[in-house]
C-alpha positions, 0 to 999 in steps of 0.5 A, a space after each residue: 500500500 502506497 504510503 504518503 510522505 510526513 508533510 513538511 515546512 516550505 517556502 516558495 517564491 515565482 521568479 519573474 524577469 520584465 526585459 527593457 520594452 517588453 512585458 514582465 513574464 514569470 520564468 519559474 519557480 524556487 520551492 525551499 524544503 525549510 527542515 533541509 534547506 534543500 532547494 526544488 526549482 523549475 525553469 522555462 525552456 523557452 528562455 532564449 527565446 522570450 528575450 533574445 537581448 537577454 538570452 546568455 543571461 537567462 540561460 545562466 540563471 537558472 544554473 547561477 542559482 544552483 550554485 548560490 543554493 550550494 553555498 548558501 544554503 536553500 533559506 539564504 538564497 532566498 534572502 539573497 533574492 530578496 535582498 537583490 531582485 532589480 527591475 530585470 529580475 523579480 520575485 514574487 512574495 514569498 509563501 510558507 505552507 506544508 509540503 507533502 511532496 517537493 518535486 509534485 509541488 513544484 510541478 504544481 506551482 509551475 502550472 499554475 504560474 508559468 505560461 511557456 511558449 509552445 516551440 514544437 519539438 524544441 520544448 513541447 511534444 505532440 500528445 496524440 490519442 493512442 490511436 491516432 498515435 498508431 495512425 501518424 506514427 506507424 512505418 507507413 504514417 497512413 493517417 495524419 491527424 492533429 494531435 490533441 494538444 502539445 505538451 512541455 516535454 522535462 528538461 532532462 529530454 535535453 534535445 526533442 526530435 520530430 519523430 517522438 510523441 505523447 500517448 496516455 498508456 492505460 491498465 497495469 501489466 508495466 507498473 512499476 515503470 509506468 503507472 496507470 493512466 501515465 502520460 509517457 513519451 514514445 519515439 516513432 518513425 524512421 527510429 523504429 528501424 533495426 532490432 527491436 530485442 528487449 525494448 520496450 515499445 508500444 503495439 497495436 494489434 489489429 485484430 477483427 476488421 475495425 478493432 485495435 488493442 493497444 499495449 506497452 510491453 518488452 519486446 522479445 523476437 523469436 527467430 530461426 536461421 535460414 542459411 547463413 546469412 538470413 534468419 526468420 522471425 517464428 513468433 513474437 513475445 510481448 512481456 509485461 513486468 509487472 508479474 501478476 500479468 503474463 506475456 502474450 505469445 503471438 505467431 509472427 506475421 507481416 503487417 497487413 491493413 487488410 488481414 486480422 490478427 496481425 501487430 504493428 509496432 507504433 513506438 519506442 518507450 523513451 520516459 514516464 512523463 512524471 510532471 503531467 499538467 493538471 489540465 492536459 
């Protein structure tokens, strides 16, 4: 049974910059675990592009108060803050409360207060229902719809390409990796050439006409040699990990539209996308 961590004291505070001649604009968040001192912050992606005068100095921010929390601690650098916000850099004032969970509270006030621009495939990803994800990221992209919104992709996916997306994965056969319900993030297209042994990928199975089963599992090809030079797939296995779920044996095939029964690999598992807005 999943257990909830002892609240504890925080304070948090909205950092905000307001360039010459333009608008001020929140850029993210510092959250303080008071009993620790430990610093939690969340930072725009789209720094370099909110003020391109400014952009070497916004980009250093972030990593300038890192440094500052790791000398000083996490309550002095607020002070800092206080003491040397200017009329480029500004805070908000600062709020105490219980905390149950720093990384979710910080995410939390991040949605609340911070409003990034959408750069698509540079901070934001495609979120696509499950099956126009099959559709639009299949190897024949036979369907191209819209996708359903665009979510920021975390800042440890350092650089995004066109061929990741966004699905919604339902039910329980990969916990404790991915949670039910998650939000996780997939890539697609040309990147699904070459062995796909022991990854964990998104299928569809396409069984009576007009039916589609989708899945995330650990991908396991099973083959036998033909000459020296070939070999043919003789089934596939699809394996869960969580073990209350067994792994689903299917002969092997090609893909065909027109024939039932057959799966179709849609993507490769690249993350949980643990930070899910509220409102997506």
């Amino acid at each position: 049974m999943p257990t909830t961590a002892s609240p504890r004291t925080a304070s948090w505070t909205i950092l905000g910059v307001a360039p010459p001649g333009a608008a001020a604009e929140n850029i993210g968040v510092l959250l303080i675990d008071l009993n620790t001192g430990t610093p939690y912050r969340r930072f725009r992606r789209d720094l370099e592009d909110l003020s391109p005068d400014d952009a070497d100095i916004l980009e250093a921010l972030e990593e300038d108060l890192a440094l500052k929390a790791a000398e000083m601690g996490g309550e002095q650098l607020l002070r800092w803050l206080d003491e040397n916000a200017s009329g480029f850099l500004r805070i908000s004032d600062l709020e105490t409360g219980e905390v149950h969970e720093f990384k979710d509270q910080v995410n939390w006030l991040y949605h609340q207060h911070i409003k990034p621009k959408v750069l698509r495939f540079r901070t934001h990803l495609p979120l696509y229902a499950l099956e126009a994800a099959a559709g639009r990221w299949g190897p024949e992209r036979d369907v191209e719809q819209e996708p359903k919104d665009w979510v920021e992709a975390p800042s440890s996916l350092r650089r995004l390409t066109e061929d990741m997306f966004i699905a919604r994965v339902t039910g329980h056969s990969m916990e404790p990796l991915i949670p039910a319900g998650s939000l996780c993030i997939f890539k697609g297209g040309a990147s699904l050439g070459g062995s796909r042994q022991g990854k964990r990928v998104l299928v569809a199975n396409y069984g009576e006409p007009g039916e589609q089963r989708f899945t995330v599992k650990r991908y396991q090809s099973i083959k036998r040699a033909v000459d020296d030079d070939r070999t043919e797939h003789l089934r596939v296995i699809l394996h869960p990990l969580n073990p209350e779920y067994e792994s689903w044996e299917i002969d092997y095939e090609p893909f065909d539209f027109e024939s039932s029964g057959r799966i179709k690999v849609v993507g490769e598992f690249v993350a949980v996308l643990d930070d899910q807005d509220p409102e997506v």
